[in-house]
C-alpha positions in Angstrom: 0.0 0.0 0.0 1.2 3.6 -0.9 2.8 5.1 2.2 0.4 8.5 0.9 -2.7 6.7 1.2 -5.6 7.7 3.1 -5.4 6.5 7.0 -2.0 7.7 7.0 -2.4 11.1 8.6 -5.0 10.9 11.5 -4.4 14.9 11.9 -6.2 15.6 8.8 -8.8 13.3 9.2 -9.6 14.7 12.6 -10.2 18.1 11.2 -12.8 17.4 8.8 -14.3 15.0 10.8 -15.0 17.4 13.4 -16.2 19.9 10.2 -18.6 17.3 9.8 -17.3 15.6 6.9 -16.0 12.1 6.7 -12.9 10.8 4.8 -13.6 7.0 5.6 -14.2 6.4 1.6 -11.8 8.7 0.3 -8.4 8.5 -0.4 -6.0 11.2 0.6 -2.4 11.9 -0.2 0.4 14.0 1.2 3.8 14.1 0.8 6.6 13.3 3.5 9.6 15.8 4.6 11.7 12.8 2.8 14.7 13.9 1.2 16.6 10.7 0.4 18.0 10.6 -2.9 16.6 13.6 -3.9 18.4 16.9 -5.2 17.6 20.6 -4.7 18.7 24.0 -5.6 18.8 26.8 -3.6 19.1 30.4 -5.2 20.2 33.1 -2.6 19.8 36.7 -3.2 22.6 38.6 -1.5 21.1 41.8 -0.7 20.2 42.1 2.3 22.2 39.2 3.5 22.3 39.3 7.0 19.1 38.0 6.7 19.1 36.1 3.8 22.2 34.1 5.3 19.8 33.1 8.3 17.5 31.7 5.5 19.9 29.8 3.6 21.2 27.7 7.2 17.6 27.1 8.2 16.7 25.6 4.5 20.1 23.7 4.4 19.8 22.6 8.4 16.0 21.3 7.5 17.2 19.6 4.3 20.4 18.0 5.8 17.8 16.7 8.5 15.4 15.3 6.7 18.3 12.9 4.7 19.3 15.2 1.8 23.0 14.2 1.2 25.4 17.5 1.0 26.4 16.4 -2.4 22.8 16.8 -3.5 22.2 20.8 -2.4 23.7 23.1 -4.3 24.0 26.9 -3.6 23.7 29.5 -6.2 24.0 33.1 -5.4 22.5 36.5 -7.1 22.5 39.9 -6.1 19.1 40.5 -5.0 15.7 39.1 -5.0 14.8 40.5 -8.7 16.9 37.6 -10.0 16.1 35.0 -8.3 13.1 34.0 -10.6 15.6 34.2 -13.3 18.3 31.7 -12.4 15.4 29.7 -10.7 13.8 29.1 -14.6 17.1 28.3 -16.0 18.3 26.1 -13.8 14.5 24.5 -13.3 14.7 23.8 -17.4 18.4 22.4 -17.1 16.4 19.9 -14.9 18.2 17.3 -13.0 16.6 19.2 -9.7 13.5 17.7 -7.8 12.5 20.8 -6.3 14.3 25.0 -5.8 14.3 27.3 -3.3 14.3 30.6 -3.7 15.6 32.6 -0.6 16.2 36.6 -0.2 15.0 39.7 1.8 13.2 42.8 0.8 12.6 45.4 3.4 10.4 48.3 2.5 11.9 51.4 2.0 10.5 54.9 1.3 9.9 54.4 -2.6 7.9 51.8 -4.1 10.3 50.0 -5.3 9.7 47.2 -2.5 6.5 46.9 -4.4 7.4 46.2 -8.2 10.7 43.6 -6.8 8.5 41.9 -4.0 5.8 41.2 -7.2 8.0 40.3 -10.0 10.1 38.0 -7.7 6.9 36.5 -6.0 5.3 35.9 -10.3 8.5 34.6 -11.1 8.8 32.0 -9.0 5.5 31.0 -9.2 6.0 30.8 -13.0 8.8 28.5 -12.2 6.8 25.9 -10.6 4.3 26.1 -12.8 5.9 25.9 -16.1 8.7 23.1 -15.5 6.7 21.0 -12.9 8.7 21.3 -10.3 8.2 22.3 -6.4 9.4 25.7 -5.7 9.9 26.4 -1.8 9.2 30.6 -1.6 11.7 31.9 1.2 11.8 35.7 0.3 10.9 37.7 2.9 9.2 41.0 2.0 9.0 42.8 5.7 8.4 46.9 6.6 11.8 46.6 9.0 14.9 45.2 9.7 13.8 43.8 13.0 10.5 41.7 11.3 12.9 40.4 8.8 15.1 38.9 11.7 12.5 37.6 13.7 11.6 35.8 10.2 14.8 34.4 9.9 15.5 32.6 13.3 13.9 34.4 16.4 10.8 35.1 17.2 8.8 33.7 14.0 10.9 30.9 13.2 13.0 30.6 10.0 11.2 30.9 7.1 14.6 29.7 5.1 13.4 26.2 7.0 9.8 26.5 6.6 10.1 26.8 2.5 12.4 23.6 2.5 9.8 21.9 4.5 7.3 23.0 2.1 9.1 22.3 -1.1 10.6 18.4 0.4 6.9 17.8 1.1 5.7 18.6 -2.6 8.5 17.2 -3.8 7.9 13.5 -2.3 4.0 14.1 -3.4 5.3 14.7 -7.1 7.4 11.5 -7.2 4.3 9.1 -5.2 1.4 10.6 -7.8 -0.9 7.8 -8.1 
């Protein structure tokens, strides 16, 4: 039986159940925070990168963790969040990847500026996922300070850099057990 069949994850079925709906005939499927064998690409943007630093060790801390082999994780670096998207596409239709992160910080400034990268870096890795098929963990913080962006990135709110690896080893192991 496929370890992503229904009756797997009580957790789920406990929430609909108690929204009055029943999963007993239905089959569900989830993917597990299973990295074994599998390879992923992580594109950094270096602005900002006190912050986006803290990213890139939570994503690479949650991969190592969850049995990604340091051979398979490979680091590429631009110089800000604008081109992410870009390497992200290239390297996404090189293939050879089974999922990318992208992984950068935006802080608001007095211009809007903060608006038109946070979009177009936001649509372009969307884009990514959705053209080549593969998982795309989004890691790009877009806060109003300095201080939210830290708490993202290791205090207060967690690490988001580890949260979007979660994310894309999940939908990566759901891509690769699609019934």
């Amino acid at each position: 039986m496929d370890s992503l069949q229904h009756g797997k994850d009580t957790r789920s079925r406990k929430i609909w159940e108690t929204k009055g709906l029943m999963l007993a005939d239905m089959k569900t499927f989830e993917g597990m925070l299973d990295g074994s064998g599998k390879r992923f690409a992580l594109v950094v943007g270096r602005f900002n990168d006190l912050v986006s630093e803290r990213l890139l060790e939570g994503a690479l801390d949650t991969l190592r963790r969850h049995g990604c082999a340091e051979e398979d994780l490979h680091v590429y670096r631009v110089p800000g969040a604008f081109e992410i998207p870009l390497l992200a596409q290239k390297i996404a239709q090189k293939g050879g990847y089974h999922g990318l992160l992208g992984l950068g910080c935006l802080i608001r400034g007095a211009t809007p500026h903060f608006e038109y990268i946070a979009t177009q870096c936001t649509r372009g890795l969307a884009q990514v996922a959705e053209k080549n098929g593969i998982p795309v963990g989004f890691g790009v913080l877009t806060c109003d300070t300095l201080d939210q962006a830290l708490e993202r990135a290791g205090s207060k709110a967690g690490n988001k850099g580890a949260q979007a690896a979660e994310a894309v080893l999940e939908t990566a192991d759901l891509l690769q057990h699609l019934p």
